[in-house]
N, C-alpha and C positions, 0 to 999 in steps of 0.2 A: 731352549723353551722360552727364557727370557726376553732373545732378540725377539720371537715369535711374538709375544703377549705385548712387546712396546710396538712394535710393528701394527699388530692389528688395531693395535689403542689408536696409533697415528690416522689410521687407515679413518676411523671411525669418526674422528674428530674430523678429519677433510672433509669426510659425508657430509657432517653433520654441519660444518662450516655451510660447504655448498646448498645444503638443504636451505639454512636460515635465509643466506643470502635469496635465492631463488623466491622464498615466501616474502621478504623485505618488499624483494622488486614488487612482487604480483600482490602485495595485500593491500585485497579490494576493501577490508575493514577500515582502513584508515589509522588501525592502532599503533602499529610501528612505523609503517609509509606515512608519513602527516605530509607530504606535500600534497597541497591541494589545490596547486594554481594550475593542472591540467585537468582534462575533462574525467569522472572517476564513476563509477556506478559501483552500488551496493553498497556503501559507506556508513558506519555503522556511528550514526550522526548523535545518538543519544548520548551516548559513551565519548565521542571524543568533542564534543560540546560542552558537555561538564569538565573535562580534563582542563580544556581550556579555560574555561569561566573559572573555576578552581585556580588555575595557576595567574589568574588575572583579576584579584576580586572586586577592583574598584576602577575597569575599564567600566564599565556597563551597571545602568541605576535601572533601566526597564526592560521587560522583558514579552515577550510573545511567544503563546504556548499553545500546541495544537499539534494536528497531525500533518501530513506535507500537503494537505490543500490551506494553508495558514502559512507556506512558504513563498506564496506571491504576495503576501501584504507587504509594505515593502516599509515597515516601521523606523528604520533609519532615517527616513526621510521625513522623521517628526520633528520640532524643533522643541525646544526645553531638554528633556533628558537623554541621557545615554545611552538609545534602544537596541536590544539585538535578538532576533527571531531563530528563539529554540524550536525549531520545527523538526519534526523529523515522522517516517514511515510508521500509519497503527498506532500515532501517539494517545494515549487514556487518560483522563482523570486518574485515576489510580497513581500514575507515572507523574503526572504534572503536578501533586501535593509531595512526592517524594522531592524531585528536582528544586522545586519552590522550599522545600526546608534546609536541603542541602544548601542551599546559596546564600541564605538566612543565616545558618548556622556556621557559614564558609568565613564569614565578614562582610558578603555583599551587602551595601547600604541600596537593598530595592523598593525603590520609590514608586513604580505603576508597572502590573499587568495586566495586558490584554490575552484571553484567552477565545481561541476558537472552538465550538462546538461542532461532533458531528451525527449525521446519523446515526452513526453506528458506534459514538460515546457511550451510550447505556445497552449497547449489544455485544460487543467484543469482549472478550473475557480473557483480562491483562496476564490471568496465567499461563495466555501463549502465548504472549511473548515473552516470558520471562524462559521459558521451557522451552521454548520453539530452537529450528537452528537458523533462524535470522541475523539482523542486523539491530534488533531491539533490543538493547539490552544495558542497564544503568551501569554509572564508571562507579568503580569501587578503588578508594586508595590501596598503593600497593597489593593491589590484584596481582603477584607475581604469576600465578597461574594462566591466568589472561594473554600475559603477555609471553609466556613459555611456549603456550599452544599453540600460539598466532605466528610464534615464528619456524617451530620445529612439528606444525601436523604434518600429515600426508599433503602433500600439493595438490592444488585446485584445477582440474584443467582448464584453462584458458578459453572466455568465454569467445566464439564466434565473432571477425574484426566487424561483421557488418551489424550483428547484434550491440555492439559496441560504440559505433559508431550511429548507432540508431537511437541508442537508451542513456548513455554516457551524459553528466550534465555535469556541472560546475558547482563544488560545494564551495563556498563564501564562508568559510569554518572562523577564518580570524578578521571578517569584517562585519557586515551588517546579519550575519548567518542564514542568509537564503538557500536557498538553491535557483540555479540561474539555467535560463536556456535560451538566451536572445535570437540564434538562429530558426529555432522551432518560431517564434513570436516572427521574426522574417517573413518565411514560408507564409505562413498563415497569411500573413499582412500583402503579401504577395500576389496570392492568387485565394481570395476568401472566396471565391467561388467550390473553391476545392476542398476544403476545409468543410463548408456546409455541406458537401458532400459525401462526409469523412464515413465508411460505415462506422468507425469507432464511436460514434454517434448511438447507436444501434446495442452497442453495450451496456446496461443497469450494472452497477459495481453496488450490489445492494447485500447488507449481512444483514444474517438471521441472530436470534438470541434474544434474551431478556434479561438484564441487571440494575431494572430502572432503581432500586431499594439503595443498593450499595454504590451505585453512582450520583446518588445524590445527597448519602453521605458523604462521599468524597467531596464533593463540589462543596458541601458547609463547611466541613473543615478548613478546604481554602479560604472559602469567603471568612472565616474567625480567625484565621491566620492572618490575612489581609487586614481584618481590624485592630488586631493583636499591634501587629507592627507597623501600622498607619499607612497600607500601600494601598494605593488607587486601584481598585482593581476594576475591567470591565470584562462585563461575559459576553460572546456574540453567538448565535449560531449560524453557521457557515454558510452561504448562501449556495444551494445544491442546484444541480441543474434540475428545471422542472418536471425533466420525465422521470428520473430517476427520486425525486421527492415523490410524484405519484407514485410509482414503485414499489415505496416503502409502508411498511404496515401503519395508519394513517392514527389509528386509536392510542397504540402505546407511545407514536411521537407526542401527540396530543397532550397524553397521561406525564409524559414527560414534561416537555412545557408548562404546563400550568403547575403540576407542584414545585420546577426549579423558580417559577414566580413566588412563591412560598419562602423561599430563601433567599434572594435576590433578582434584583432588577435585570434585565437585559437587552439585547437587542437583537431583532428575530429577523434574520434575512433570506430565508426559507421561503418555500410556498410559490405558485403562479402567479407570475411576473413578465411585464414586459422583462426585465433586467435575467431573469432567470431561462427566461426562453430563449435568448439572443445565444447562437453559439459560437458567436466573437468575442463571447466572456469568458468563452471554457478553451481548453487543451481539449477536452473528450469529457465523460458526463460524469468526472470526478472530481475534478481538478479546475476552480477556475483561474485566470489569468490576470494578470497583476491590475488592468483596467479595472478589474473588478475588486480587487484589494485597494486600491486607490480610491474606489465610491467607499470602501467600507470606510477606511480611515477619515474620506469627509464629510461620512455622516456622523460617526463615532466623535472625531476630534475636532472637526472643521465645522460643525452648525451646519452640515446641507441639511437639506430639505427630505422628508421619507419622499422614497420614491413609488414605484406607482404597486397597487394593490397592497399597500402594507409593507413595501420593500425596506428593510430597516426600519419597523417600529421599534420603540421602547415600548418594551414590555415589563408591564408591574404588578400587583397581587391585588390589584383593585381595577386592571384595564383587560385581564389574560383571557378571561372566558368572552367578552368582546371580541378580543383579535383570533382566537381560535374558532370562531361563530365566521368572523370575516373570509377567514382563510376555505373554512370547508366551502361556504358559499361561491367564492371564487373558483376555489376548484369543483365542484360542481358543476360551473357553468362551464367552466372549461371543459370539461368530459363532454357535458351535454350539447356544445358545441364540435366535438373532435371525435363523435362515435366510432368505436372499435378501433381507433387507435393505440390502446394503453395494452389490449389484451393481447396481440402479437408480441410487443415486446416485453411482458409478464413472460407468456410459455417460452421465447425465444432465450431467455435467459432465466429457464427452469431444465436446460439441454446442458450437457456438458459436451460439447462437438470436437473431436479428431480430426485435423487435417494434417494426415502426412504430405511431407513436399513432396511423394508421387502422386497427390492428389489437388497438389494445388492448380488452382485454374479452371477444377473441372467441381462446378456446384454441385453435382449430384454424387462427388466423392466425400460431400462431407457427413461426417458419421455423429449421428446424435443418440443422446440416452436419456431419456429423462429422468433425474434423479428421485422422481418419488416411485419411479415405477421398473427401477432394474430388477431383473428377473423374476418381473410380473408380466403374464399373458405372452402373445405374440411378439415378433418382432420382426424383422427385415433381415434377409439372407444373408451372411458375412459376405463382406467384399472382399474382392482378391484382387491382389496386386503384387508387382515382381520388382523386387528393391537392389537394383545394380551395385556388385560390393565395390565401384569405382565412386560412387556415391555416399558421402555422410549421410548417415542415420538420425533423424527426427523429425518431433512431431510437435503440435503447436495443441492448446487448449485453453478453455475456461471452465470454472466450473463456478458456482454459488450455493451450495447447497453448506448447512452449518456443520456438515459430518467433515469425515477424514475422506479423502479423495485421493486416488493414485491411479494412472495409466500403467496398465500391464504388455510389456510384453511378453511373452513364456512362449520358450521353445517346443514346439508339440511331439520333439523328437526326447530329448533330454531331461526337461522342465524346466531348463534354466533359463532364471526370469531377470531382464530389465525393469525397473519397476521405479515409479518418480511420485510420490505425493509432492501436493501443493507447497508445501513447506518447506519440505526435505526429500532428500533422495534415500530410496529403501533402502541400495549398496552401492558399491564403489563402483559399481560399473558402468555410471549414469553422470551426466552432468545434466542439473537440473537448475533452471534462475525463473525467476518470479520476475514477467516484463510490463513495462507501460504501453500505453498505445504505440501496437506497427500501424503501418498502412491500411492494414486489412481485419486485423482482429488484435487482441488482448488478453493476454494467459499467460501460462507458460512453455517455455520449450524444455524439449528433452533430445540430449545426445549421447550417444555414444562414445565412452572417452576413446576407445580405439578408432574411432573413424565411422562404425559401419557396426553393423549387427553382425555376429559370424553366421556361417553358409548353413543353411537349415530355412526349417520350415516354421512361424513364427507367430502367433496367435495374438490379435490384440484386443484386450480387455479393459473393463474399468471395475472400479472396485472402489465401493464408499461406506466408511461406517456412521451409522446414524446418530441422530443427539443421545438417542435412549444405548445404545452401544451394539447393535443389529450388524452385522456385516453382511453389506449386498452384493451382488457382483452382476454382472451386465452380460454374461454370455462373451461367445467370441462377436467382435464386430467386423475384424476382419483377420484374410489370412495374410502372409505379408513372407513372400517366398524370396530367398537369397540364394542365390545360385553360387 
């Protein structure tokens, strides 16, 4: 019984050896794997940014805070101080007075930050990410738990080489801490014709929500923090692409703007612009591109010039209702110039669409719902289609609505459901990643870790719970047969 019990003990320890190892190799977090001189996606940049910064307090006197459209400024290339660009995925006010204390209280002697604002600064509500199963999420010393989980969970399956080789980009963790994609800026630089072309164009990356109150508490706190401890600070707001600034609901940015002039100076790179129109500034209508981090830093640090409609003004508690008066009047004229242009891509990304790969190529397979109106009134016959079991299983989407969102699949034989929210995945039986711009669109995908959906008959659904806590569902949209 003894050999039995040392035997199984051995047994259990090899597992468990090979488990670690296995999670070592493949974790996408970055927390145990810190090499990061190859290309890596999903890297859970918050966390092992401070780990770093912490175990290095007096590499770095300045800092750059913002969310990953703040990862093309390219602050290392400032001269005077030590700068390095904490950028990372959904980064908040909320998050950026935490990180800014810790480094304070760490020993860092910080001398200037720059922080970028976004739209969706006073929308996003930092309790998901502190909750979510993302990548966001603050380093805690001697987290042993952290580091337990990261090596001995259930293993991830392995996402897609070509999704991989699509989204994978280069974190810069122990240099100037960008994230880098020089061959994506190639392509571009390449063939700009194709690029203006990009549908990813076509995408608004727009959130919903309201916390203008408690984000602009946070934002004081910084700013008396910053005076506290004599750091230069500058606030900018991110310069968005202009379709997607129209987009956005134009009163509470406004409402924003002018009381954070209330509290501090800043500089407003928002709004209709030649600079904001041009889509050799952008990756796609979230993200711009480091040309455009370069104008910020030489208007910020270098004395240029504002550019044109207001592009970089200094904004102050005595100039805000002027540049807010300026701004709508320009975009005004700009609507009023570009009729029915803005309202296709409102409704177009008020759809949450389904393209299974047996439907790619074919337009009139793709499957929409509109999220204020699941299973309200009529709707369009479920589609069928027959999904070959020599064929991997999934489906691509977006959705933008402020609820919970999840693609169903559900077996019509059994019940048993595949099931992927934006976030997370319902159960194990799904590999679910949150992607940047493909070729064609911007979502997420969902697979089946076994390869393929098993042989049955397969219903698919959506299902979104609303802000007030409603749970909708969409009907079948389609049947999706596995022989």
């Amino acid at each position: 019984m003894k050999r039995f019990l040392f035997t199984l003990l051995g047994v259990m320890l090899v597992l468990l050896g090979v488990l670690a190892a296995y999670n070592y190799r493949h974790d996408a977090l970055g927390i145990i794997n810190t090499d990061f001189s190859v290309r890596r996606y999903g890297v859970a940049q918050r966390f092992v940014k401070m780990r770093y910064l912490r175990d290095n307090p007096q590499k770095y006197n300045a800092f750059c805070f913002g969310s990953s459209r703040v990862s093309q400024i390219p602050v290392s290339e400032l001269d005077g101080n030590r700068w390095y660009n904490f950028t990372y995925g959904a980064g908040l006010p909320h998050e950026w007075l935490e990180d800014i204390r810790t480094l304070i209280e760490n020993g860092t002697d910080v001398r200037q930050i720059l922080i970028g604002i976004d739209d969706f600064s006073f929308r996003a509500d930092p309790k998901a990410n502190e909750t979510g199963s993302g990548s966001v999420f603050a380093y805690r010393p001697h987290d042993v738990e952290r580091y337990l989980r990261a090596l001995f969970h259930r293993p991830d399956p392995q996402l897609p080489a070509d999704f991989i080789e699509r989204e994978a980009i280069l974190f810069d963790i122990y240099g100037g801490g960008q994230t880098l994609y020089p061959w994506v800026d190639e392509k571009i630089e390449a063939d700009p014709q194709k690029h203006l072309e990009d549908p990813a164009f076509q995408k608004m990356a727009v959130v919903h929500g309201r916390r203008i109150d408690a984000t602009l508490d946070e934002l004081r706190e910084i700013v008396n923090l910053a005076h506290a401890h004599n750091i230069e600070l500058t606030i900018i707001i991110n310069p968005l692409y202009a379709w997607t600034y129209l987009a956005n609901d134009q009163q509470d940015f406004d409402e924003f703007k002018r009381r954070l002039a209330a509290i501090t100076d800043y500089y407003d790179f928002s709004g209709v612009s030649e600079e904001t129109l041009d889509k050799m500034n952008y990756y796609e209508t979230s993200h711009y591109r480091q040309v455009m981090g370069r104008r910020i830093l030489a208007r910020v640090y270098g004395g240029a010039s504002e550019g044109t409609q207001g592009f970089g003004r200094l904004v102050t508690a005595e100039n805000v209702d002027a540049h807010l008066a300026e701004l709508a009047a320009v975009r005004a004229q700009f609507l009023a110039d570009h009729p029915g242009e803005l309202e296709p891509l409102l409704f177009a990304n008020s759809f949450a669409p389904y393209l299974p790969a047996g439907f790619q190529g074919e337009p009139d397979g793709r499957l929409g719902v509109h999220l204020d109106r699941l299973g309200v009134g009529d709707r369009a016959p479920a589609a069928e289609t027959e999904w070959p079991q020599a064929e991997k299983f999934s489906m691509t989407g977006w959705q933008t609505s402020s609820g919970d969102t999840a693609a169903i699949c559900r077996n019509e034989e059994t019940g048993a459901v595949y099931a992927m929210h934006v976030a997370a995945t319902e159960n194990r039986g799904v590999s679910a990643t949150l992607a940047l711009p493909a070729e064609e669109r911007i979502g997420f995908e969902l697979h089946a870790v076994d390869g393929t959906l098993p042989t049955g008959r397969w219903a698919l659904e959506l299902r979104t719970r609303t802000p007030d806590g409603r749970l909708l569902a969409s009907g079948i949209l389609a049947h999706i047969t596995v022989p």
